[in-house]
C-alpha positions, 0 to 999 in steps of 0.5 A: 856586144849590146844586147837587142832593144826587146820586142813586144811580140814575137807573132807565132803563125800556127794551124792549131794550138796542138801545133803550138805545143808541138813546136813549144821548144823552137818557139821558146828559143826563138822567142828568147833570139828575138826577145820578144814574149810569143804570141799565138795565131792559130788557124792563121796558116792551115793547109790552104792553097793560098797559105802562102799569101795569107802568111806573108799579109799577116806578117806584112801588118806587123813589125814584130818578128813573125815565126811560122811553124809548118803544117803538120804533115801525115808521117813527118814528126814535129820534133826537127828538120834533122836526125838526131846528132851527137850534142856539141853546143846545144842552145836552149829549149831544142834550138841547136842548129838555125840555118840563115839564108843571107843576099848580102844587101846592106840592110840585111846585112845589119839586121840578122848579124846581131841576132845571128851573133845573139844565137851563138851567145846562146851556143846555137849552132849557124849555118849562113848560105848564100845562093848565086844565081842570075846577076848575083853570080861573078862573072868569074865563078865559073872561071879557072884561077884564084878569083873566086876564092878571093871572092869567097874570102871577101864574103866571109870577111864581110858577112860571115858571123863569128864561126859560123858556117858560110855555105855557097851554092849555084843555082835556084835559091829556093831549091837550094835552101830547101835541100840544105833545110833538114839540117836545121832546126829553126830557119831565119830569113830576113824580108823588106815585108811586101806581100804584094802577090808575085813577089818573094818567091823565094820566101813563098817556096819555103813557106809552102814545102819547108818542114820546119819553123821559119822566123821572118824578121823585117830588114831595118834601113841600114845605117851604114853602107857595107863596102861596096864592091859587096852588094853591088 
């Protein structure tokens, strides 16, 4: 595999310096996932009501991969998003699990599987969810037979990352990444970088409520369409 070209910064959105050091760790492995040299922001992303937006105009100003690490919280230990599990592959600097919510559009597409395959050169564990909801839903999900299977085994084929996970919900998208966030350590989403207010709700959901760093990486046009029948 072709290693990423590096970038100049990885862009870290902070309260505080002491919140910097306390996620040191994630932020040294995501650094490492982005090739990028972490550069700090503090006071860019405190505990305000509008922190949501004030995130998303910082991240919109830059193409650097931006990495935002949540707000300390009264009785929530800055350490990970899960309770301590036996070691399998663990990556490096206390980044062992990265979940990564996926929509199947092309230009997301090929912008997270290299860094999702990076991960796992990194022995990083990947958990890849993909939310039906609205006019993402087959028509035939609900339906009895073999076509949601054939569905899900087209999705896989086309979208899974080496052995990772692939997870599929029904339902609200922001609520069910939530639910499925304390397994992680570190979640990576992908965006197309507009931060005009009322859209990415999603992202602006667990911006506000996730507890732990998010790493937002800007879509890239796609180069080549993937099949058709995949993102329509």
């Amino acid at each position: 595999m072709t290693s990423p070209q590096p970038a100049l910064h990885l862009r870290v959105l902070c309260s505080d310096v002491d919140s910097f050091d306390r996620w040191r760790a994630v932020v040294d492995s995501a650094a490492a996932l982005v090739a990028a040299v972490a550069v700090t922001d503090p006071s860019s992303c405190g505990p305000d009501p509008s922190r949501d937006q004030l995130v998303l105009e910082r991240a919109a100003a830059t193409n650097d991969p931006v990495l935002v690490l949540p707000v300390p919280r009264p009785g929530i230990a800055a350490t990970s998003g899960h309770a301590p599990a036996a070691p399998t592959r663990p990556g490096p600097a206390g980044t062992h699990r990265i979940l990564a919510p996926i929509d199947r559009t092309p230009a997301e597409h090929q912008t997270l599987v290299p860094l999702l395959q990076r991960a796992q050169e990194m022995g990083i564990e990947i958990e890849q969810m993909h939310v039906l909801a609205g006019p993402t839903r087959p028509p035939m999900w609900e339906g009895p037979g073999h076509h949601a299977d054939a569905w899900l085994a087209q999705l896989r084929l086309h979208h899974q990352v080496g052995d990772a996970t692939m997870v599929v919900r029904s339902g609200e998208p922001a609520t069910a990444i939530r639910a499925a966030s304390p397994r992680a350590d570190l979640l990576v989403v992908c965006w197309n970088g507009d931060a005009t207010r009322g859209r990415a709700r999603v992202l602006r959901s667990l911006l506000r409520h996730a507890r732990q760093p998010l790493l937002l990486v800007r879509v890239a046009p796609p180069r080549t369409p993937i099949p058709e029948e995949e993102h329509r």
